[in-house]
PyMOL Python script that loads the backbone (N, CA, C, O; Angstrom):
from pymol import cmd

cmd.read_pdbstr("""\
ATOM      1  N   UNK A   1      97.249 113.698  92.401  1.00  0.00           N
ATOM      2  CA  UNK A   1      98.265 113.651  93.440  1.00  0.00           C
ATOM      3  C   UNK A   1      99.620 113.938  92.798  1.00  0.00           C
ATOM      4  O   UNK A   1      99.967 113.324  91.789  1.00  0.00           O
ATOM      5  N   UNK A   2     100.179 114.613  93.217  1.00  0.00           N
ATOM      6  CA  UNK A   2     101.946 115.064  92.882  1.00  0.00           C
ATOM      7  C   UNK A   2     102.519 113.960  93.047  1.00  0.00           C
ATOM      8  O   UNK A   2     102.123 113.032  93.751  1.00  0.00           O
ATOM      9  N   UNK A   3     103.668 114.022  92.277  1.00  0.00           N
ATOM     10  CA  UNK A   3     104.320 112.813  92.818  1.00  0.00           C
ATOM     11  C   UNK A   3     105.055 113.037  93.877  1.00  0.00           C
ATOM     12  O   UNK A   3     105.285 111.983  94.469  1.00  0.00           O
ATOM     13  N   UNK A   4     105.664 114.237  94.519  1.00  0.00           N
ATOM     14  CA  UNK A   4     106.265 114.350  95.625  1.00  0.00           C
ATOM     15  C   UNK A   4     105.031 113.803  96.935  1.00  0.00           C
ATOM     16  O   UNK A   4     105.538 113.428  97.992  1.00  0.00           O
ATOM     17  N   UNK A   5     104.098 113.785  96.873  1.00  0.00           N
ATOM     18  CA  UNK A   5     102.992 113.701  97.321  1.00  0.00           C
ATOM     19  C   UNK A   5     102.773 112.042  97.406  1.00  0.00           C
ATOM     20  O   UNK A   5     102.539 111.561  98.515  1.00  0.00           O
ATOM     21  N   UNK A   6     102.833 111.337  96.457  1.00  0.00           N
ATOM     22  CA  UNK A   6     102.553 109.787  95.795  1.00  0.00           C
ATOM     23  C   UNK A   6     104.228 108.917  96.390  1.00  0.00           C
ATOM     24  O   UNK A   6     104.219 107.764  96.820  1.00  0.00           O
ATOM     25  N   UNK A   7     105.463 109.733  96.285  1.00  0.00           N
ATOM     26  CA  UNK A   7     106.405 109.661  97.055  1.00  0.00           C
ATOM     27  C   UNK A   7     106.311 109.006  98.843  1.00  0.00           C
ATOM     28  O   UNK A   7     106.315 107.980  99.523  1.00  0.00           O
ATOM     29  N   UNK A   8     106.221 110.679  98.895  1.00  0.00           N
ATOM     30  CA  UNK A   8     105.555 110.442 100.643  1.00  0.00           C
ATOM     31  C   UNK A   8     104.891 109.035 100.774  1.00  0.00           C
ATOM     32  O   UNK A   8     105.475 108.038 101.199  1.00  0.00           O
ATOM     33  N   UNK A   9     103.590 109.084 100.352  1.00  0.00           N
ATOM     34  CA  UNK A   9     102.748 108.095 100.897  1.00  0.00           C
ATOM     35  C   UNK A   9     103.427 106.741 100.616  1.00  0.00           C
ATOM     36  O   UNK A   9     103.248 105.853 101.450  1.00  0.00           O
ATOM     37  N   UNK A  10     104.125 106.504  99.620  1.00  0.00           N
ATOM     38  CA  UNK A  10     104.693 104.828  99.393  1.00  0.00           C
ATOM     39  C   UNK A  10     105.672 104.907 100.213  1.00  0.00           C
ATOM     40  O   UNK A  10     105.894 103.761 100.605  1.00  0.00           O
ATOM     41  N   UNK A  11     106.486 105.745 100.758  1.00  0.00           N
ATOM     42  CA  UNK A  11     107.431 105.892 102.055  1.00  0.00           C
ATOM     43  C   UNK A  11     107.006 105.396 103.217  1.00  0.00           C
ATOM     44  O   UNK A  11     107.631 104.551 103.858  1.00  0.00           O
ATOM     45  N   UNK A  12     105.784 105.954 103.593  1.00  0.00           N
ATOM     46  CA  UNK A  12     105.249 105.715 104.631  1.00  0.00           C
ATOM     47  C   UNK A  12     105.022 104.389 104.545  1.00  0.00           C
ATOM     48  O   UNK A  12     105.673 103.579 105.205  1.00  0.00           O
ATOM     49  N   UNK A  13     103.853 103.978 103.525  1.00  0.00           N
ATOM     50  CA  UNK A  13     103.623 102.707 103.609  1.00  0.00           C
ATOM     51  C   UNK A  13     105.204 101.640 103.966  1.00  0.00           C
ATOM     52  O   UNK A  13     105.218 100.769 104.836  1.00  0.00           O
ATOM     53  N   UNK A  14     106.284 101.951 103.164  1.00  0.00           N
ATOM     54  CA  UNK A  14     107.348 100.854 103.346  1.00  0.00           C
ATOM     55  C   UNK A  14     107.519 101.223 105.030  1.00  0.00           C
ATOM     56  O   UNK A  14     107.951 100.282 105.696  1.00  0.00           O
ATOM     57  N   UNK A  15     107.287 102.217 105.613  1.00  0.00           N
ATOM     58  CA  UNK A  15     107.539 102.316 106.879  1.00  0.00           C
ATOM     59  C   UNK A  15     106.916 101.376 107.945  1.00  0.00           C
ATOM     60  O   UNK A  15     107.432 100.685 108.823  1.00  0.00           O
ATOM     61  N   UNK A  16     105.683 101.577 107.583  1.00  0.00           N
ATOM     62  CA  UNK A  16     104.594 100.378 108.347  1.00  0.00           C
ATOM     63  C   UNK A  16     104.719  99.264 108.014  1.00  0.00           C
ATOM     64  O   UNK A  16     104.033  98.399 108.558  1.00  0.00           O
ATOM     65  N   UNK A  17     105.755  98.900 106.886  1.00  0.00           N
ATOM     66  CA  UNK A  17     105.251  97.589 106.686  1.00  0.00           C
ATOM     67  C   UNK A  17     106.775  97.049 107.524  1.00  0.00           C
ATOM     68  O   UNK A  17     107.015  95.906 107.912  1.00  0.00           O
ATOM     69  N   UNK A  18     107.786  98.444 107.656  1.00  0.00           N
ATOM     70  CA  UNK A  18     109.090  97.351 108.691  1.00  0.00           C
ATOM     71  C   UNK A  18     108.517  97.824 109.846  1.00  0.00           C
ATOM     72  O   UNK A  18     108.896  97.221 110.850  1.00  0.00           O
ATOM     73  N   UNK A  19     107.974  98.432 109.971  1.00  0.00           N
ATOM     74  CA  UNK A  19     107.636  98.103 111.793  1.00  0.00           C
ATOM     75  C   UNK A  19     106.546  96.974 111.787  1.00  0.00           C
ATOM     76  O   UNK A  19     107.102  96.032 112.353  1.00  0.00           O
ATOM     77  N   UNK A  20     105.568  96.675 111.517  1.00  0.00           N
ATOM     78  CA  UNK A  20     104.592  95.228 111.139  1.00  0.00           C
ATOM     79  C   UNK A  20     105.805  94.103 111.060  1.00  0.00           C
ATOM     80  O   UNK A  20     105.988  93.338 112.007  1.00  0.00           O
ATOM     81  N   UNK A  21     106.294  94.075 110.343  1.00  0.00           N
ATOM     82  CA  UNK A  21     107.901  92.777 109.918  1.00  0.00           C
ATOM     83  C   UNK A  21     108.425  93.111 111.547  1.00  0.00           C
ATOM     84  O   UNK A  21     108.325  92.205 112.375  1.00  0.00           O
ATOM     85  N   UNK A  22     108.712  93.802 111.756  1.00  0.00           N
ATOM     86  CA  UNK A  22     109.458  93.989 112.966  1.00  0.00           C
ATOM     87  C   UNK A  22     108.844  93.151 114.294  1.00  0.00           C
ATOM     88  O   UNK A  22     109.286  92.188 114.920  1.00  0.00           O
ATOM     89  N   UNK A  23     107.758  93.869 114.419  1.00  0.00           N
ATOM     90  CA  UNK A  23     106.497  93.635 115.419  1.00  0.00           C
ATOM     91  C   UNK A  23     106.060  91.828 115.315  1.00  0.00           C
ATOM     92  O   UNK A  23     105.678  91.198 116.300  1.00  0.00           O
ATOM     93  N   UNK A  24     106.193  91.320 114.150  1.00  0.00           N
ATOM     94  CA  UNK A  24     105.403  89.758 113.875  1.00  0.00           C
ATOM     95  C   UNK A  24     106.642  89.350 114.347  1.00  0.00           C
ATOM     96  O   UNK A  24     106.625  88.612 115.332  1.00  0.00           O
ATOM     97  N   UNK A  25     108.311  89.837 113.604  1.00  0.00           N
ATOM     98  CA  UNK A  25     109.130  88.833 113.826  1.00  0.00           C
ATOM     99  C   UNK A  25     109.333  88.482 115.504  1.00  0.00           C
ATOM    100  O   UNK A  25     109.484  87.353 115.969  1.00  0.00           O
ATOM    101  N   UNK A  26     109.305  89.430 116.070  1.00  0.00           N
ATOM    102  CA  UNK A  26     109.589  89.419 117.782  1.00  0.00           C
ATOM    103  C   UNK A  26     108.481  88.983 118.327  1.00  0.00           C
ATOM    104  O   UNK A  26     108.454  88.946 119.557  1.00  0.00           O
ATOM    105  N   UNK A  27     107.339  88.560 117.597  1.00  0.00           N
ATOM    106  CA  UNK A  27     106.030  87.707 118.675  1.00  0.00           C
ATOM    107  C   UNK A  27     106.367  86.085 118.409  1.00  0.00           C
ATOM    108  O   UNK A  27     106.786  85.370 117.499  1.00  0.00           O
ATOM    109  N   UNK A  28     105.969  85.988 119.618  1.00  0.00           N
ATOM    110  CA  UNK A  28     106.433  84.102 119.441  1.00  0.00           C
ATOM    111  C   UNK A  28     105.239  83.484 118.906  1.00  0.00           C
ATOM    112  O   UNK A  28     104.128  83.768 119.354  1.00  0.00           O
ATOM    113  N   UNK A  29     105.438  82.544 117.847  1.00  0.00           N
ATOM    114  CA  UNK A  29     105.051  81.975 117.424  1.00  0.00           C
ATOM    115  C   UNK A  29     104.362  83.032 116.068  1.00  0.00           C
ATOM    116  O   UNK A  29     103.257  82.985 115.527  1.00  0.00           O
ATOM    117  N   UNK A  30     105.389  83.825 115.867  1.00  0.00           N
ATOM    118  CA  UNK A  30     104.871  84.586 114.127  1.00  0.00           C
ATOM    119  C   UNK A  30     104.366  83.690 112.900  1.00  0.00           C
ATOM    120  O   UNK A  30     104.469  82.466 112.827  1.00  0.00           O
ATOM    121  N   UNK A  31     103.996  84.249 112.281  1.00  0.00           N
ATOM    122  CA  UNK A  31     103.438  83.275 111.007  1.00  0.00           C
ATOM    123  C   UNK A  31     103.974  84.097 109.750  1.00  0.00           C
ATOM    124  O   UNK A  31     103.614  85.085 109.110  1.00  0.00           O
ATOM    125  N   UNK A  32     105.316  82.917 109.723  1.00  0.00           N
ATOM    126  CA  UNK A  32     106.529  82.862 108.472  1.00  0.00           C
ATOM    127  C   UNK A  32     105.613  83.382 107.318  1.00  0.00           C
ATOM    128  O   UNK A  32     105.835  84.520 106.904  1.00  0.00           O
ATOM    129  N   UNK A  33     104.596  82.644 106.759  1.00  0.00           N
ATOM    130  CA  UNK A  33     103.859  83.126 105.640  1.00  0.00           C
ATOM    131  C   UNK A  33     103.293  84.661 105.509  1.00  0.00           C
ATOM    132  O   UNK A  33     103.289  85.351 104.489  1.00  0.00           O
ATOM    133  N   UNK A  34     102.718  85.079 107.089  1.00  0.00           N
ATOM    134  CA  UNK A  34     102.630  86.350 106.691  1.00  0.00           C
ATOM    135  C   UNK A  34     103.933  87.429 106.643  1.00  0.00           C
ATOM    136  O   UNK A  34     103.832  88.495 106.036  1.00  0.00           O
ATOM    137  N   UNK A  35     105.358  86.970 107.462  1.00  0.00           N
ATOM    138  CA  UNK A  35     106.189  87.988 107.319  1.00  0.00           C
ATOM    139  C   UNK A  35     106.815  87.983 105.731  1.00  0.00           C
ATOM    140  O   UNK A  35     107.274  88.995 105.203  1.00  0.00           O
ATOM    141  N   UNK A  36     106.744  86.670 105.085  1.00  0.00           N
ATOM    142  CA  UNK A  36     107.133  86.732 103.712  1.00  0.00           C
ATOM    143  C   UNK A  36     106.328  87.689 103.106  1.00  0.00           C
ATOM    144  O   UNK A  36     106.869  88.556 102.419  1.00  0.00           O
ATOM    145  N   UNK A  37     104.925  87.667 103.273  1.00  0.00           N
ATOM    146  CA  UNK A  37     103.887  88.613 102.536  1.00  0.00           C
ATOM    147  C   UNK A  37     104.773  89.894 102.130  1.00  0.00           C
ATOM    148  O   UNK A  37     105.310  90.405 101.147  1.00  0.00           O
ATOM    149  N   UNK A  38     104.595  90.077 103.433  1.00  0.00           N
ATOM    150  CA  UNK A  38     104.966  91.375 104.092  1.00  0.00           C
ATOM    151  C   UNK A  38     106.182  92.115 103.339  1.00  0.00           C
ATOM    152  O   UNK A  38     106.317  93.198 102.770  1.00  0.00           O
ATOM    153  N   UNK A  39     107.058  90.929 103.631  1.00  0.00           N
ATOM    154  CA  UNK A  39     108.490  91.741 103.266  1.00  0.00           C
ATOM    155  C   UNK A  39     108.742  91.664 101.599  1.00  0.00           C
ATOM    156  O   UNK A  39     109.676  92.176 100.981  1.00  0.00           O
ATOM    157  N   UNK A  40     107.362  90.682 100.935  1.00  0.00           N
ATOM    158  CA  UNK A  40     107.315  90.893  99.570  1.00  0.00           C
ATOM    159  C   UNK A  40     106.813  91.988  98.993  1.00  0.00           C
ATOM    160  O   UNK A  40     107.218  92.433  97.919  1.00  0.00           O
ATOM    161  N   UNK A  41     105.895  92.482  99.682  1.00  0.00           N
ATOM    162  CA  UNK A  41     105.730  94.042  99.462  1.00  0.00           C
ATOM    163  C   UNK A  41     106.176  95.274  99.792  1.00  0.00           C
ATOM    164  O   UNK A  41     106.057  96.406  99.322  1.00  0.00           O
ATOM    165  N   UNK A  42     107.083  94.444 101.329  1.00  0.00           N
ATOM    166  CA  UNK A  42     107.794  95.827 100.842  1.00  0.00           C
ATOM    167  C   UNK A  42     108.952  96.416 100.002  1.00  0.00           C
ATOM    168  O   UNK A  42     109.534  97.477  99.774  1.00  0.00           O
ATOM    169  N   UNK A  43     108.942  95.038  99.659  1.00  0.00           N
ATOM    170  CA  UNK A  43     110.758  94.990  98.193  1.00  0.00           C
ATOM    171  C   UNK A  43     109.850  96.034  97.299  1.00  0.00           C
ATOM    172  O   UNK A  43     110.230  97.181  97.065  1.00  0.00           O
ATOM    173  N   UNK A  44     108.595  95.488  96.825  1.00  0.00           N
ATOM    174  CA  UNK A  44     107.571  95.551  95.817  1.00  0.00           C
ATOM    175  C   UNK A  44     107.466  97.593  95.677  1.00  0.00           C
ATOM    176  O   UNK A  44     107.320  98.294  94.676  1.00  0.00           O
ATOM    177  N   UNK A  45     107.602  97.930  96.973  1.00  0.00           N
ATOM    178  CA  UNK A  45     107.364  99.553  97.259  1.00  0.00           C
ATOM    179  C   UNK A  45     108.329 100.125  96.947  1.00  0.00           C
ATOM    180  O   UNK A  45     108.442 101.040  96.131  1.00  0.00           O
ATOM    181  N   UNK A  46     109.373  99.452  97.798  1.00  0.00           N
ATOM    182  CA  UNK A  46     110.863  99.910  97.098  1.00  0.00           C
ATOM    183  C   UNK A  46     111.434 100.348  96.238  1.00  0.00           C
ATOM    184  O   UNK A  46     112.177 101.309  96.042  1.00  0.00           O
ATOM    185  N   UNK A  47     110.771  99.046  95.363  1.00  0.00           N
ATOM    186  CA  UNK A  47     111.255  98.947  93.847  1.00  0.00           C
ATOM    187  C   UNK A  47     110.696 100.211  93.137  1.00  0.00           C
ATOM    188  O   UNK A  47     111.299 100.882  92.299  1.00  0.00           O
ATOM    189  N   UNK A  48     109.439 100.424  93.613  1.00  0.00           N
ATOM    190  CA  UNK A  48     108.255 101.569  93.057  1.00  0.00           C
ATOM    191  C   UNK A  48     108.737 103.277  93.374  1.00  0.00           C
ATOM    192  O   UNK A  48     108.477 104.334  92.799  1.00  0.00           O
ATOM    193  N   UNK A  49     109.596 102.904  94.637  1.00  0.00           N
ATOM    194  CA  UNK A  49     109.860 104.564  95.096  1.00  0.00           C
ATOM    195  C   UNK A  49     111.189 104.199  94.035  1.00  0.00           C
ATOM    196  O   UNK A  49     111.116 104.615  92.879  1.00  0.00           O
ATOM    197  N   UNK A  50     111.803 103.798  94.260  1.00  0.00           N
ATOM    198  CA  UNK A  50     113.012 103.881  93.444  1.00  0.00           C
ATOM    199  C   UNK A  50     112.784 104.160  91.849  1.00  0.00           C
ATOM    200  O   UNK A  50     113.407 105.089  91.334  1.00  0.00           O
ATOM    201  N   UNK A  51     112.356 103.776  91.471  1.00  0.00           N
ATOM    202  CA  UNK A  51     111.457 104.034  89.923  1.00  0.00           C
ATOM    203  C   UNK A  51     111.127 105.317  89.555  1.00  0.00           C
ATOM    204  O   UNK A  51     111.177 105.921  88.483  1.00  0.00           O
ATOM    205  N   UNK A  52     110.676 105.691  90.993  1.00  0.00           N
ATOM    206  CA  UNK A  52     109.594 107.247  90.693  1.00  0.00           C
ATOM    207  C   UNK A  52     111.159 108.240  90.774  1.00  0.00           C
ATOM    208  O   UNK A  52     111.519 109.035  89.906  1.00  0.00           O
ATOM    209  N   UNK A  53     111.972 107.886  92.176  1.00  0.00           N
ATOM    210  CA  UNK A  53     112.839 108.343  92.184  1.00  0.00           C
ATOM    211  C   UNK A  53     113.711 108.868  90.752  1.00  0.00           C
ATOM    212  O   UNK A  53     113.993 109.896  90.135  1.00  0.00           O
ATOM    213  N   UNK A  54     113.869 107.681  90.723  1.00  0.00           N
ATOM    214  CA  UNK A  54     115.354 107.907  89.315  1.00  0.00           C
ATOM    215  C   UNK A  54     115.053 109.136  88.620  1.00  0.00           C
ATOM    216  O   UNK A  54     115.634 110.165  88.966  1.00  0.00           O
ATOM    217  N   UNK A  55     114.420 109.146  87.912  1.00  0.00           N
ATOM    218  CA  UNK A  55     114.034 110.399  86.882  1.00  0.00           C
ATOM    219  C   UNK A  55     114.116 111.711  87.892  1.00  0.00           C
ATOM    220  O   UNK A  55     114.938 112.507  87.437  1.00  0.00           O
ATOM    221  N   UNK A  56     113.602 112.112  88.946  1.00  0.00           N
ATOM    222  CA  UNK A  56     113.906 112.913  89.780  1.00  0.00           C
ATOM    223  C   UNK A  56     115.741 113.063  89.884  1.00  0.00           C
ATOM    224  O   UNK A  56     116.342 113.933  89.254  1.00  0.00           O
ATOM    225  N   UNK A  57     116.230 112.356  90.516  1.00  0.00           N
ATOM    226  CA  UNK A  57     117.685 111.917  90.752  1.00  0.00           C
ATOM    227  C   UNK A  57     118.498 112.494  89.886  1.00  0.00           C
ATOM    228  O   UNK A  57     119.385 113.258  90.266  1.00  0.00           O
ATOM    229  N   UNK A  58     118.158 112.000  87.760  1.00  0.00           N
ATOM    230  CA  UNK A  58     119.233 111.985  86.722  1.00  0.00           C
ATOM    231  C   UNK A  58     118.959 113.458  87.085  1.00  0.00           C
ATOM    232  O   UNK A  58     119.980 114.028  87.471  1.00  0.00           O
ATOM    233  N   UNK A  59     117.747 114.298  87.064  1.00  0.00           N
ATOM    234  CA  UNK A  59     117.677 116.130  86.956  1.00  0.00           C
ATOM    235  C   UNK A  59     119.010 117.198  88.000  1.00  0.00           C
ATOM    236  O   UNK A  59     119.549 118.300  87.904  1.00  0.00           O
ATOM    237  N   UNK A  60     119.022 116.417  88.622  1.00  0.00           N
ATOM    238  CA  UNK A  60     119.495 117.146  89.917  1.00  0.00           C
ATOM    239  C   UNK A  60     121.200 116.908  89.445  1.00  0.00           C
ATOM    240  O   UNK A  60     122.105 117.324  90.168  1.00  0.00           O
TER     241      UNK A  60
END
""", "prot")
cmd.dss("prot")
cmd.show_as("cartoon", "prot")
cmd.util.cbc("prot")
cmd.orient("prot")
């Protein structure tokens, strides 16, 4: 897989995971433990696109 390719897909994923965060926080009676999950992975992706990023970034 390319990384422009490996890019994309961890994008997406952080995408689903704020609409999921989004979607739990606005149902009544959400379960705090799973939106923490949630929003711990998606720091976790973040951190990962940003990583892949940089080295891309210093070239340009």
């Amino acid at each position: 897989m390319s990384l422009s390719a490996h890019l994309a897909e961890l994008n997406e994923k952080h995408r689903f995971l704020e609409r999921r965060i989004a979607e739990e926080v606005g149902r009544p009676g959400s379960d705090d433990l799973e939106i923490r999950r949630m929003k711990q992975e998606k720091l976790k992706l973040k951190e990962e696109i940003a990583r892949l990023q940089a080295p891309i970034e210093t070239r340009h």
